[in-house]
C-alpha positions in Angstrom: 7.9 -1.0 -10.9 8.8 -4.6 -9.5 11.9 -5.7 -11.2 10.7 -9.0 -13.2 14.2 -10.4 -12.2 13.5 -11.2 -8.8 10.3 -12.5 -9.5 11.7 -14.7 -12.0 14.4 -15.9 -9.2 11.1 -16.2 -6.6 8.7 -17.9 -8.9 11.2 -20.9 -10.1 12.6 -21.0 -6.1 8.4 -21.5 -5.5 8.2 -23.7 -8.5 9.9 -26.9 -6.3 7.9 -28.8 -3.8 11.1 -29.0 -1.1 11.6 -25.9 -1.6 7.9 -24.7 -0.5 8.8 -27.1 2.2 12.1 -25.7 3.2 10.4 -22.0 3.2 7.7 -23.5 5.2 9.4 -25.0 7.7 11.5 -21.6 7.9 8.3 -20.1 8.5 8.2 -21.5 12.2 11.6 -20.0 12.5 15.4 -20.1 11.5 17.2 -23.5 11.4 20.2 -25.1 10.3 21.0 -27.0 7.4 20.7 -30.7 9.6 17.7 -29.7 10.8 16.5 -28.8 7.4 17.7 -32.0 5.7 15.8 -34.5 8.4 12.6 -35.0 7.3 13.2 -35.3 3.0 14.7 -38.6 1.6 18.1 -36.7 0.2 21.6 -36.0 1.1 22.9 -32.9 2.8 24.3 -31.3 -1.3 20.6 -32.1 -2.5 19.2 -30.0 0.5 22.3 -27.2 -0.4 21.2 -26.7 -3.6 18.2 -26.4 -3.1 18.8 -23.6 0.1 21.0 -21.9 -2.6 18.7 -21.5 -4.9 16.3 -20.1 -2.5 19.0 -17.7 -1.4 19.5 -16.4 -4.4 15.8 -15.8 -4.6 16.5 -13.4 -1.4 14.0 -16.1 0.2 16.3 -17.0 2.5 18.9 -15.5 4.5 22.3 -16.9 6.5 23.2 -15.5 10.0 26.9 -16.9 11.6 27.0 -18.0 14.8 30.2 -19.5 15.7 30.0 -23.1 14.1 26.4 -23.0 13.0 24.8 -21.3 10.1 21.2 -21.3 10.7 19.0 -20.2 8.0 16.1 -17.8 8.0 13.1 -17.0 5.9 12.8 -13.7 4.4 9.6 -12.5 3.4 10.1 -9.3 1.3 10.3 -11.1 -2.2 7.3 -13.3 -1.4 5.4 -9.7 -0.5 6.9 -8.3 -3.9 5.5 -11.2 -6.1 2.1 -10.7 -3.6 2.0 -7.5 -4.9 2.3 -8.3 -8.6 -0.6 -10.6 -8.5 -2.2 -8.6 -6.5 -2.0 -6.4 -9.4 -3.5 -8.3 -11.9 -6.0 -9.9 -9.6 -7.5 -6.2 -9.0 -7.4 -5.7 -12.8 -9.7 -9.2 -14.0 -11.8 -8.1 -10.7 -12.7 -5.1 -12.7 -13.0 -6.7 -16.3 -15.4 -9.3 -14.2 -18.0 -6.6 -12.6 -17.9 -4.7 -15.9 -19.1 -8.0 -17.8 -21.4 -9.0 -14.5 -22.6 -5.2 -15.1 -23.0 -6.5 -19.2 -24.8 -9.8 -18.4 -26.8 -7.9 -16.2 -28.1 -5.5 -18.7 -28.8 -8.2 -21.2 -30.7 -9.9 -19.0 -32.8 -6.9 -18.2 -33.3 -6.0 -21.6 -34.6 -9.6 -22.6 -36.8 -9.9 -19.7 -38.1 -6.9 -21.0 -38.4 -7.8 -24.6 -40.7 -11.3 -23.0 -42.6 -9.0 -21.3 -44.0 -7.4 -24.5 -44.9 -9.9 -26.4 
């Protein structure tokens, strides 16, 4: 069972535009936090927050390197919340080829019912 806490923490992290950003940019490998801030119109604390947030998520990671503290996508609770709508996209798949399957028969059966008049 997915624990619905973390994908309360990933969806709202996903709800922000600069954050999508930030985890997008991450996605062509780990940065640092100057890097990060360069292309949005905001200071260096607006950019924190918003890397914090994403941390807390578990979206994100930190490594040390001497001065630097580049940060680091990690994908595991974006595959966790894949797998939860995943889920429920299986389920309406089902529930929409079962009424297909419905239509289908009504459609038949009043083709028929022209047929014999």
């Amino acid at each position: 069972m997915i624990a619905m806490d973390s994908l309360d923490f990933t969806f709202a992290a996903l709800s922000d535009p600069t954050r999508r950003a930030i985890l997008m940019r991450l996605a062509e490998g780990e940065t640092t936090v100057m890097e990060l801030a360069q292309p949005f119109n905001m200071s260096q604390p607006a950019i924190s927050r918003h890397l914090k947030v994403l941390e807390r998520a578990g979206l994100i990671s930190t490594a040390i390197r001497g001065q630097e503290r580049p940060r680091r996508l990690e994908t595991v609770p974006l595959k966790t919340a894949i797998d939860w709508m995943e889920s429920y996209r299986q389920m309406w798949e089902k529930r929409y080829q079962a009424l297909d399957g419905l239509l289908g028969e009504l459609q038949s059966m009043q083709t028929n019912g022209d047929k014999q008049k």
